[in-house]
Structures are given as structure tokens and as C-alpha cells.
C-alpha positions as CSV (number, residue, x, y, z in Angstrom):
1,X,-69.3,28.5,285.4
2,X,-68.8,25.0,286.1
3,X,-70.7,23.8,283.5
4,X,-68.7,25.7,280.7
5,X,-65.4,24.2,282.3
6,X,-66.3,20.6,282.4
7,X,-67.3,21.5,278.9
8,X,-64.0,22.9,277.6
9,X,-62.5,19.9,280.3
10,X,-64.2,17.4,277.8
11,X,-63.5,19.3,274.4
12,X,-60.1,19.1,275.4
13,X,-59.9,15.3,276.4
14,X,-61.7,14.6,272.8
15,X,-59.3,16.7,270.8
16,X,-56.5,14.3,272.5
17,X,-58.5,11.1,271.5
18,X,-58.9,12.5,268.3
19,X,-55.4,13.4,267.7
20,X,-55.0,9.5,267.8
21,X,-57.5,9.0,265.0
22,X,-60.8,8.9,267.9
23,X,-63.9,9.0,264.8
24,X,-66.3,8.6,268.3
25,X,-64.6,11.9,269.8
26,X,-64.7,13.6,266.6
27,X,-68.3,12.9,266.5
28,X,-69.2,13.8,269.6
29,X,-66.9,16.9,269.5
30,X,-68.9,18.0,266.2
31,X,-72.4,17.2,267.7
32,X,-72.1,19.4,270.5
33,X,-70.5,22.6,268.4
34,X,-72.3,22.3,265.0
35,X,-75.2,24.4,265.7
36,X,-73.0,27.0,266.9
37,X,-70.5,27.2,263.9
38,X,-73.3,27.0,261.6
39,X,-75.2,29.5,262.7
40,X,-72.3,31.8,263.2
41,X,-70.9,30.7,259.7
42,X,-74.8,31.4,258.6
43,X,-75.2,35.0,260.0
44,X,-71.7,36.1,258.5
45,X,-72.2,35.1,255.3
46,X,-76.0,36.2,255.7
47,X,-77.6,33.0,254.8
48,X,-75.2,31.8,251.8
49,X,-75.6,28.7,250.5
50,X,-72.0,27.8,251.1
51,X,-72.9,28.1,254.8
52,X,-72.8,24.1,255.7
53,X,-69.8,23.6,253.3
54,X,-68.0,26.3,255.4
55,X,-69.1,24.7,258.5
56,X,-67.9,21.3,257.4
57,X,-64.5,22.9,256.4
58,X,-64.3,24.2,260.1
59,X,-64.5,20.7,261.5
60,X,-61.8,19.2,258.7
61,X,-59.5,21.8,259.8
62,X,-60.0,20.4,263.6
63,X,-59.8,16.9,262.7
64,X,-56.4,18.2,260.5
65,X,-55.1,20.3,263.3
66,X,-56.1,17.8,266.7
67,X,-52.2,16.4,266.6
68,X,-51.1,20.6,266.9
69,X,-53.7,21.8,269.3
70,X,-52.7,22.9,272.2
71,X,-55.0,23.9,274.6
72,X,-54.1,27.1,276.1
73,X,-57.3,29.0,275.8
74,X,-60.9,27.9,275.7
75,X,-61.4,24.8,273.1
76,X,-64.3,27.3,271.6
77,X,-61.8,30.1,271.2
78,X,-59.9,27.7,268.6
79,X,-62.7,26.7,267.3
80,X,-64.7,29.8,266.3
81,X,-61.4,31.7,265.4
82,X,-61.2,28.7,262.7
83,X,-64.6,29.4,262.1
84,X,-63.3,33.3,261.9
85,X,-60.3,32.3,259.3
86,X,-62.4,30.3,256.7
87,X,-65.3,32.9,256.6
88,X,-63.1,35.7,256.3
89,X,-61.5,33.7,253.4
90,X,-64.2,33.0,251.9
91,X,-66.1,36.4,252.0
92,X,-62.9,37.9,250.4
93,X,-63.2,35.3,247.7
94,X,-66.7,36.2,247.0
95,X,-66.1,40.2,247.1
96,X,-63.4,39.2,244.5
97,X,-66.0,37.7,242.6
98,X,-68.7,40.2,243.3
99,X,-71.6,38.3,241.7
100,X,-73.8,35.2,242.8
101,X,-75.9,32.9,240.5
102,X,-79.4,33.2,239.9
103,X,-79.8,29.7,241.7
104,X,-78.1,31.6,245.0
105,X,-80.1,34.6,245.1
106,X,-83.1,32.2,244.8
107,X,-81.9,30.0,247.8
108,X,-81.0,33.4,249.6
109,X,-84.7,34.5,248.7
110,X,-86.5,31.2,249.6
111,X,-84.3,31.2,253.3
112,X,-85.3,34.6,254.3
113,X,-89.0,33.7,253.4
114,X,-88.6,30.6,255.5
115,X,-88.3,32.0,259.0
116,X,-91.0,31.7,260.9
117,X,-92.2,31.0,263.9
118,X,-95.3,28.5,264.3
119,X,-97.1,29.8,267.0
120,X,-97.4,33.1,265.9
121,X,-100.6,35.0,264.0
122,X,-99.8,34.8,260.2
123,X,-99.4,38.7,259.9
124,X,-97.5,38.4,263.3
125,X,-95.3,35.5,261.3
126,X,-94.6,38.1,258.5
127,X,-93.9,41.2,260.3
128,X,-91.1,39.1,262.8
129,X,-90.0,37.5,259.5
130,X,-89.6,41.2,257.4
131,X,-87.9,42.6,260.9
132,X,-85.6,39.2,261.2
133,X,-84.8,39.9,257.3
134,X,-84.2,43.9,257.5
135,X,-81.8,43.2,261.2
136,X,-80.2,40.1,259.2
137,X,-79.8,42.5,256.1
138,X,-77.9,45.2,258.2
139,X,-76.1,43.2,260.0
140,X,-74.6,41.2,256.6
141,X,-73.4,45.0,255.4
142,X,-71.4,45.7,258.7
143,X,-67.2,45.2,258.3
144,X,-66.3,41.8,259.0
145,X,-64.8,42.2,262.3
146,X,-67.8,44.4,263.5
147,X,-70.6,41.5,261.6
148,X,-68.2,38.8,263.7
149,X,-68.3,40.8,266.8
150,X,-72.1,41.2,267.0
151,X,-72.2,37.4,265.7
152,X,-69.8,36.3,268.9
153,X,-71.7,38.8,271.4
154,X,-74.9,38.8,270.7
155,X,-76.0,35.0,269.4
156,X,-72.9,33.1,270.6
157,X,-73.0,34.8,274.5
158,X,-69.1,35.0,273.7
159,X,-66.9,36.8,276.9
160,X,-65.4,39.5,276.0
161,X,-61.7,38.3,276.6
162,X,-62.8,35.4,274.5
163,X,-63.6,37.6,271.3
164,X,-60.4,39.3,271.6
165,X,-58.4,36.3,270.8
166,X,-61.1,34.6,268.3
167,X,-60.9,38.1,266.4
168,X,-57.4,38.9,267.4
169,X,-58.0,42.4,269.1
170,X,-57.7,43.5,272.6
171,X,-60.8,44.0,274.9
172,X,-61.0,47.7,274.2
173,X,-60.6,47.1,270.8
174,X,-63.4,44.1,270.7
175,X,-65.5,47.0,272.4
176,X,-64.8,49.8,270.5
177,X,-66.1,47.1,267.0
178,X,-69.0,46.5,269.2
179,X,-69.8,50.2,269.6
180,X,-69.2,51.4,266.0
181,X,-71.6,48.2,264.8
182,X,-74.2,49.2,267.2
183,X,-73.9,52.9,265.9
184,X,-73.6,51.8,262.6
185,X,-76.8,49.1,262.7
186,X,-78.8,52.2,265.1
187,X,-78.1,54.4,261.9
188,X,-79.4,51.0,259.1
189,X,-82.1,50.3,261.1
190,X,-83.5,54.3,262.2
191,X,-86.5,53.8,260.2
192,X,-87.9,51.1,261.6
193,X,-86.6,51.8,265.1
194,X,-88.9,55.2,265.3
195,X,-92.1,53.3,266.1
């Protein structure tokens, strides 16, 4: 527990240096969170190739916002419920536009044929790869407050109070999502789960 509050403690103190234009804070602030908002920003929009633009827009909405923050939650509560904001946006933009160029579904194709891990068999390779595809795929067609849920809970190790304020619920109601996506991906994911 320590660990996570000298953390936030330090998140904090950089988001005041970089209120007074700190590029070193802002760098260091972005170094430590990057992975994590571009993996979340990654699995919500299931692999997109807008995924590192979003995630850059995430940390020029900090840099814009350091002079306003306040902190009175976790620093990572702000940032993921920015994270939340401009994804949300996004994917509502997109189901606007309902279609994605050939040169997306390409990039979309060559990602999801991409993941592997090195030290297993080659047939071992594909079968994680099809399963990592199939559980990405089901989790991409879950409502965007369940998809962010799992996302928070399940890759980001997210506390439960903490997803309430990122996705702007209360605790039964973060758990309730978290139930209806588990029933929902138990449902997607039946066929392959009877083995």
C-alpha cells in the first residue's frame, strides 16, 4: 500500500511542477503512466490505429489541465477518467461514422496476428494468439462502460472505489457492469469455454 501512496505522493508533486511549465515532471509523469493508458486506450478501442493518438491526447489534456488539478482522489483516478472521456468520445465519433478504411482493417488484421509469445511451441503460439483474438473480440463488443470496467478491473488491477469515480458510478453499480460483462463475455465466449 505504501508503494501506491508514495506513487500518487509523487504524481501529485509533478502535476504542481508541471503546472509551472516542469517539461522534466511532465516527462517523467508520462513515462511512468504511458503503458497503462495505452493499453487501456488499446483494449477499448480493440487495437485501433488511433490508439497512440488517443493516448497522446490523454497526456495534452494533463499537461492543459496541471494549473486546475486538484488532487482529491488518486492522481490515476484523473488520469484514466481522462483516458475514459476521450475514448468514449472517440468511439461515439466512429459509431457515427460506422466504417474504417481498408488501410485500418489491415493494421487491425496485421495486430491481432502479431501477438505472440516467443517461448511458446508454434501451434501453442497460434492457439494463445486465436484465444487472445476471440477474448479481445468479445470484449471490444461489450457497452462501453462494461468494455471500461473489465479494462479497469481486470488489466489495470483498478479498486473498486477507484472505478466508480473513473466511470462515474457507485460501487454497486461498478459491480453490477462487472457482472453483466462477465455474463455477457461467459455467453460470447460459451463455445470455446466447453472444453
Amino acid at each position: 500500500m505504501g508503494d501506491t501512496e508514495d506513487a500518487n505522493d509523487e504524481d501529485v508533486a509533478w502535476m504542481a511542477r508541471i503546472a509551472k511549465g516542469d517539461d522534466q515532471a511532465f516527462r517523467l509523469l508520462v513515462e511512468r503512466h504511458q503503458g497503462a493508458v495505452i493499453g487501456t486506450v488499446a483494449k477499448m478501442t480493440n487495437g485501433s490505429a488511433d490508439t497512440e493518438d488517443i493516448a497522446q491526447q490523454v497526456f495534452l489534456r494533463i499537461w492543459k489541465s496541471a494549473k486546475r488539478y486538484q488532487p482529491t482522489a488518486k492522481f490515476t483516478t484523473f488520469l484514466f477518467t481522462v483516458t475514459r472521456n476521450l475514448v468514449f468520445n472517440e468511439t461515439s465519433k466512429k459509431s457515427r461514422r460506422k466504417e474504417s478504411s481498408i488501410e485500418e482493417q489491415e493494421d487491425d488484421w496485421h495486430r491481432s496476428v502479431a501477438y505472440s509469445d516467443e517461448t511458446s511451441q508454434p501451434d501453442q503460439k497460434l492457439a494463445q494468439s486465436e484465444m487472445k483474438e476471440i477474448v479481445d473480440n468479445a470484449i471490444a463488443r461489450l457497452p462501453e462502460k462494461q468494455r471500461l470496467a473489465v479494462i479497469l478491473r481486470r488489466y489495470e488491477q483498478m479498486p473498486y472505489e477507484e472505478m466508480a469515480t473513473v466511470l462515474e458510478l457507485s460501487v454497486p453499480a461498478v459491480k453490477s457492469q462487472l457482472f453483466r460483462a462477465r455474463n455477457s463475455l461467459r455467453e460470447m465466449l460459451s463455445e470455446y469455454l466447453k472444453d
